[in-house]
C-alpha positions in Angstrom: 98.7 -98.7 -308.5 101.0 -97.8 -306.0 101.9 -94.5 -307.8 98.5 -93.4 -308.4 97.3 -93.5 -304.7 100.7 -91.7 -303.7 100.1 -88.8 -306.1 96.3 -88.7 -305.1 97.7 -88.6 -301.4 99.8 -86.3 -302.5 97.3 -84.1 -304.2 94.9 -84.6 -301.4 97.4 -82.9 -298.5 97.6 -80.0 -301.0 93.8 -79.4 -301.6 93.9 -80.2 -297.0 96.2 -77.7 -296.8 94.7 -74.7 -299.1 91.7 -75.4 -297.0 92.8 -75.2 -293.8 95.0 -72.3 -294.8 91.8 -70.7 -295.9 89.5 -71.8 -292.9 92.3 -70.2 -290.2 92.3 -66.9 -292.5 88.2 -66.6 -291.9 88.8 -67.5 -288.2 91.4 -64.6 -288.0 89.8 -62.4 -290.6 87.5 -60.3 -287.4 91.2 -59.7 -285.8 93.2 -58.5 -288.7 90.6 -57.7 -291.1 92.1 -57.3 -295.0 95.4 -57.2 -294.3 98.0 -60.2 -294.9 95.5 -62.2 -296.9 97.8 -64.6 -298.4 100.3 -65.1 -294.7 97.9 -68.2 -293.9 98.7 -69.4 -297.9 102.6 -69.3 -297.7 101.8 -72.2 -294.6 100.1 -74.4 -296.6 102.5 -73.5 -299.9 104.9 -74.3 -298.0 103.7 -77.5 -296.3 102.3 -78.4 -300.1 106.1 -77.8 -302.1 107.9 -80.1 -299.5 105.2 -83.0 -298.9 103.8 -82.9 -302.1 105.6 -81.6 -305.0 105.4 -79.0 -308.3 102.3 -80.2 -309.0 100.7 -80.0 -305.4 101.9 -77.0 -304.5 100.4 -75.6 -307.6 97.2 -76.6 -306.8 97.3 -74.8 -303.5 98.5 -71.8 -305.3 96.1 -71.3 -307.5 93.3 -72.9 -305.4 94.5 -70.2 -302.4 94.8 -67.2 -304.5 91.2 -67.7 -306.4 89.7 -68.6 -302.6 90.9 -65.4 -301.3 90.3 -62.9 -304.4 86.5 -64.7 -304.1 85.9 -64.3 -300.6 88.4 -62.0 -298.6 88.4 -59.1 -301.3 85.6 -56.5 -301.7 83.3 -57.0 -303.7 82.7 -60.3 -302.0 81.8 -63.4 -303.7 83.4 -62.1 -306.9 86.3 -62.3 -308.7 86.9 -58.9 -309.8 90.2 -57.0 -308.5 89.0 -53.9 -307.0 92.3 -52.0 -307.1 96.1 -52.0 -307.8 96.9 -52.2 -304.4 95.4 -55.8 -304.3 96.6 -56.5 -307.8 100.3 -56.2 -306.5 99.4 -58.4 -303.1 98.5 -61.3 -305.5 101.5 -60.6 -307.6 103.2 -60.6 -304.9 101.8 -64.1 -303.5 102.5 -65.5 -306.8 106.0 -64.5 -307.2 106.5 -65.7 -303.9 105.1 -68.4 -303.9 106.8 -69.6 -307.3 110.0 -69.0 -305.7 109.2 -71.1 -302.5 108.0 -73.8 -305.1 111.0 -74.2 -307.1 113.4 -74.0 -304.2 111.2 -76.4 -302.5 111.5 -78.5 -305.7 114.8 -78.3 -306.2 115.2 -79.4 -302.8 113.4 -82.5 -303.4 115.4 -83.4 -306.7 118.6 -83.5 -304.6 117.4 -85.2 -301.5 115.9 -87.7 -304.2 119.5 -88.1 -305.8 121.4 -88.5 -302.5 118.9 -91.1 -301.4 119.6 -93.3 -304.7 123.7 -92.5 -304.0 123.5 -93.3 -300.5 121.5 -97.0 -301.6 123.8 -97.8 -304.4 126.7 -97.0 -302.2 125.3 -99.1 -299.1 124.9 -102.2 -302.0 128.4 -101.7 -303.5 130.0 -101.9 -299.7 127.9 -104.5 -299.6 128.8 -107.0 -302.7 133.0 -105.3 -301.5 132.2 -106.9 -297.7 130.6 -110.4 -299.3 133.7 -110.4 -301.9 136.6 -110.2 -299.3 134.4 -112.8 -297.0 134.4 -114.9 -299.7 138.1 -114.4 -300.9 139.0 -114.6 -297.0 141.0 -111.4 -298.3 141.3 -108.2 -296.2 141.9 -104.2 -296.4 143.7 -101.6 -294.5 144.1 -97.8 -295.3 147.0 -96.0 -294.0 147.0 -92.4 -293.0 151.0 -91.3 -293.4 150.3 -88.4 -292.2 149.1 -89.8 -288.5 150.1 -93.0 -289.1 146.9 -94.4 -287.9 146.1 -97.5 -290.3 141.9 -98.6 -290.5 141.6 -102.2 -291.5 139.0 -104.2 -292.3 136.8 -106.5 -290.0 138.2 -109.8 -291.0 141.8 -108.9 -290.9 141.6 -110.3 -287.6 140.3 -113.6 -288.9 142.7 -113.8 -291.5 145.5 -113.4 -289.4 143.8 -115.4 -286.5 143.3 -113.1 -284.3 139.9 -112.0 -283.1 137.9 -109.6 -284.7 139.0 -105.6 -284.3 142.5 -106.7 -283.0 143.7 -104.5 -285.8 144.4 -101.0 -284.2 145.8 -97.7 -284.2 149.3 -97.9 -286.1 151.5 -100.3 -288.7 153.4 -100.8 -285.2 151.0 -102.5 -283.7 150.7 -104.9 -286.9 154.5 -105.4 -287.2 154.5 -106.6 -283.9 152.2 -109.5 -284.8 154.4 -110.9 -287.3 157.2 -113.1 -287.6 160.6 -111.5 -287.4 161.5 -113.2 -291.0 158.2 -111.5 -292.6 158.4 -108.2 -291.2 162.1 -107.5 -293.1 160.1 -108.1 -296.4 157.5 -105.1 -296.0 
């Protein structure tokens, strides 16, 4: 249920958008007369491909190029091209706007794939942080190239110390140890 009023949402900013793209093109129609029919379209394209999808964005499209061919081309009210001049304007809107589609698509798709890596990453550092709590187990990285050395947050508790004692380099571990124990690493 959730799905269906997302997409109808979805569908509803699209058909919004065509028709306020549409309704600022009449307001500015006295200033600028026939030219850039379809600059007021790209907007709500636009807006359309990234809020609402392929399928949106179609809609708006199709819905803005038929709107302006009815009502901003002579003869008015029709849907008859009057010349190739206009017929390569639309082209040009569709082409266009296909292209701003798909990018904005493929867009989408990736920001969609980084947001399910990014959750199964926070879960896995998640079940890690839970297993070494549980294990009373910690981690450390070494850099041997800076010899700066990152440990984990219960390092400190292990070694009964409070937490984040663990800094900066292995010197500042080695210190911490017993004499006897630091011969063996």
């Amino acid at each position: 249920m959730r799905d269906i009023r997302r997409n109808v949402a979805r569908y509803a900013l699209a058909l919004l958008a065509a028709a306020a793209a549409l309704l600022l093109r009449k307001f500015l129609y006295p200033l600028i007369g026939d030219q850039y029919l379809y600059n007021t379209m790209f907007l709500a394209v636009v807006f359309s491909a990234w809020y609402g999808g392929i399928g949106p964005s179609i809609v708006t499209v199709v819905l803005g190029s038929s709107a302006i061919l009815y009502w901003f081309l002579p003869p008015y009210s029709s849907f008859a091209v009057p010349g190739s001049t206009e017929v390569f304007g639309l082209l040009a809107f569709l082409l266009l706007s296909s292209v701003i589609v798909l990018l904005a698509e493929a867009t989408r798709r990736q920001v969609a794939k980084r947001e399910i890596a990014e959750a199964a990453l926070r879960e896995r550092e998640s079940r890690t942080r839970f297993s070494l709590e549980a294990a009373t187990v910690g981690t450390w990285e070494w850099d041997m190239g800076t010899g700066n050395v990152r440990w984990s947050d219960n390092m400190g508790k292990i070694h009964g110390r409070p937490p984040g004692s663990f800094r900066d380099t292995c010197k500042t571990f080695l210190k911490g140890m017993h004499p006897a124990d630091r011969v063996k690493i």
